[in-house]
C-alpha positions as CSV (number, residue, x, y, z in Angstrom):
1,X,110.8,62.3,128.8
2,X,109.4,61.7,125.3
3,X,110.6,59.2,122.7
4,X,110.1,59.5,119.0
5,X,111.5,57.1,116.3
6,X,113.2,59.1,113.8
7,X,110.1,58.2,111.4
8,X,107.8,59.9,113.1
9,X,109.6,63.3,113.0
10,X,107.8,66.1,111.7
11,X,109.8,69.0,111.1
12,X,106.9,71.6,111.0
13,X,106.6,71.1,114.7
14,X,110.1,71.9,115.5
15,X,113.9,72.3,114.5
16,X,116.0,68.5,114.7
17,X,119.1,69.1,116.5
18,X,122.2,66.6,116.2
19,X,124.3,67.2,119.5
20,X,127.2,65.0,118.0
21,X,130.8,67.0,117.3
22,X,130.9,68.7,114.2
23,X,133.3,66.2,112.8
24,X,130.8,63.5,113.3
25,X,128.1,65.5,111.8
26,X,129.6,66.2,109.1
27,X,129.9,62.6,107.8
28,X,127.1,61.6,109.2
29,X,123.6,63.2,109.7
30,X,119.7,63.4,109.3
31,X,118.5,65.7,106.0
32,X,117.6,69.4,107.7
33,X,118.8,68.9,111.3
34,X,121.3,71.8,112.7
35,X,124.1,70.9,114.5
36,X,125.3,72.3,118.1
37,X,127.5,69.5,119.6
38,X,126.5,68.4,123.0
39,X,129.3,70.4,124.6
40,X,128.4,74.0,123.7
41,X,124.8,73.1,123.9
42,X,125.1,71.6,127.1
43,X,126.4,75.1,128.5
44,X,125.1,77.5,126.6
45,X,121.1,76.4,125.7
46,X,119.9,79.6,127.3
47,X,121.9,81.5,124.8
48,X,120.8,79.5,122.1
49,X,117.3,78.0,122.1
50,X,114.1,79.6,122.7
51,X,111.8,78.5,125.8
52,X,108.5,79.1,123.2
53,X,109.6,76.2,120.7
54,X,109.9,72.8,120.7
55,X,113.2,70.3,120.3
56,X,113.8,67.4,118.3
57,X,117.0,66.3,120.1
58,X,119.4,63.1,118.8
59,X,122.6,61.8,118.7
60,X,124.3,58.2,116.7
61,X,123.9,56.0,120.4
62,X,121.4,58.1,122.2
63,X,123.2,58.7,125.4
64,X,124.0,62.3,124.4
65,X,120.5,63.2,123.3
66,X,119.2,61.7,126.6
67,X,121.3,64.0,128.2
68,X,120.5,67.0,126.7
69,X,116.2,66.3,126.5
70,X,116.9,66.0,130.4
71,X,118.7,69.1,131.0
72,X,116.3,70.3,129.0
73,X,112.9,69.7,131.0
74,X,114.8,70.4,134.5
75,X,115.0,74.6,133.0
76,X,111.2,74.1,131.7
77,X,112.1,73.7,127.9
78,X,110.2,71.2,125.4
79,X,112.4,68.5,124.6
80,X,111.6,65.1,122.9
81,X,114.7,62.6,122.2
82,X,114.5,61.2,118.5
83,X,115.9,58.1,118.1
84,X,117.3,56.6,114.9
């Protein structure tokens, strides 16, 4: 699983997705990421991201984003966990 501080995210390599509830996000969250809370990305990532691209994936503790990067690589999807 890859690891990136949050500095070293460069957005022209891929979208930056917070997985925290829309609630949370809303109060809280990095410039230009998109939001699909860990729930409905968790079940429905088929639907919603494309295998071709690449992930920047992260969450306020971590464990969420972990989560989801893992899921992730088991389908054959590019995944890296940002941490902030």
């Amino acid at each position: 699983m890859q690891v990136i501080n949050i500095k070293k995210y460069n957005p022209n390599l891929g979208p930056l997705i917070d997985v925290e509830d829309a609630s949370f996000y809303k109060m809280k969250h990095v410039e230009g990421a998109i939001n699909i809370p860990f729930s409905e990305l968790s079940y429905n990532f088929q639907n919603l991201l494309d295998k071709n691209r690449h992930y920047y994936i992260y969450c306020n503790a971590g464990n969420k984003s972990r989560r989801i990067v893992a899921i992730l690589e088991i389908y054959g999807y590019q995944a890296t966990q940002v941490l902030l």
